[in-house]
C-alpha positions as CSV (number, residue, x, y, z in Angstrom):
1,X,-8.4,-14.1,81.1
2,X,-9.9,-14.8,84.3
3,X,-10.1,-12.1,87.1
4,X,-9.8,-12.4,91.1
5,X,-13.6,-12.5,90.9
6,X,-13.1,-15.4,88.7
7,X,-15.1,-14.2,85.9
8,X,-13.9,-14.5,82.4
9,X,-13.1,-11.1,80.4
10,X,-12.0,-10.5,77.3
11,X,-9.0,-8.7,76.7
12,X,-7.1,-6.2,74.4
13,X,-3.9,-5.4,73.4
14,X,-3.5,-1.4,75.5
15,X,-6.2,-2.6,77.7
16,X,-5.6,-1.1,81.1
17,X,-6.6,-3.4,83.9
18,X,-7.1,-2.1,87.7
19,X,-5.7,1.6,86.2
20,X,-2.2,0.4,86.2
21,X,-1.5,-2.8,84.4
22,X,-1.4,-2.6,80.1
23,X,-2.1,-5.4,78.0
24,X,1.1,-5.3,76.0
25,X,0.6,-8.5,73.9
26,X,-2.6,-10.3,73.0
27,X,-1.9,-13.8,70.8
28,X,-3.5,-17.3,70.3
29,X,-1.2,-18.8,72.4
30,X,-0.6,-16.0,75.3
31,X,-1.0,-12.9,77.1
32,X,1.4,-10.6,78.1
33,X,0.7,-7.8,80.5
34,X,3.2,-5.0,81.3
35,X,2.9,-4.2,85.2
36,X,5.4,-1.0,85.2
37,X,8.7,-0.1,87.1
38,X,7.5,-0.5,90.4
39,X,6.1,-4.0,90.5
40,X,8.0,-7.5,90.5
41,X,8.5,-8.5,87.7
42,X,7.4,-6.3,85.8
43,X,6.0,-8.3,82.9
44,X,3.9,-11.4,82.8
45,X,2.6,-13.5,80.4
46,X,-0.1,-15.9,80.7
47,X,-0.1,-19.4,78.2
48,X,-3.2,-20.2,76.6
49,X,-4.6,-23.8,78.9
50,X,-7.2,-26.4,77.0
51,X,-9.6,-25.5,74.6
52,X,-11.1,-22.4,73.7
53,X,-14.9,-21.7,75.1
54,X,-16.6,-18.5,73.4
55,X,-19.6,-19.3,75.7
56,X,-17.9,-18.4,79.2
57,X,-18.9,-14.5,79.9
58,X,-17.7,-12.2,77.2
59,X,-17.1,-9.4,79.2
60,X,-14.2,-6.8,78.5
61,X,-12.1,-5.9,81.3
62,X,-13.2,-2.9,81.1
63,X,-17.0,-4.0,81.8
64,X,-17.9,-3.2,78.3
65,X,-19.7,-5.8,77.1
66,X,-18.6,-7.3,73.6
C-alpha cells in the first residue's frame, strides 16, 4: 500500500500502522485494515488496482526493510 508520503510499503496481516490502525486482512485482491471504535468507519479495505510491480520500494510499514 501506498503511504501519505506516497511511498510503497509492504504490508502484513497484524501490522500496526501509525500505532493505531491493525492490518486485519492481507489477500491478492485486498486489504483490510481495522481502525478501532473511535474512528469512522472503523474498517477499510483497499481493492487491489492494475498490475502487480515487485520493483516499487519494498519497504514494510514498519521501516523494516524486506
Amino acid at each position: 500500500m501506498q503511504d501519505g508520503q506516497h511511498k510503497w510499503r509492504r504490508v502484513e496481516q497484524r501490522d500496526v500502522l501509525n500505532g493505531i490502525w491493525r492490518v486485519s486482512q492481507v489477500t491478492a485482491q485486498s486489504v483490510t485494515i481495522d481502525t478501532g471504535n473511535d474512528c469512522e468507519p472503523s474498517r477499510w479495505q483497499w481493492q487491489r488496482q492494475g498490475e502487480a510491480n515487485e520493483a516499487v520500494d519494498s519497504h514494510r510499514a514498519d521501516d523494516r526493510n524486506t
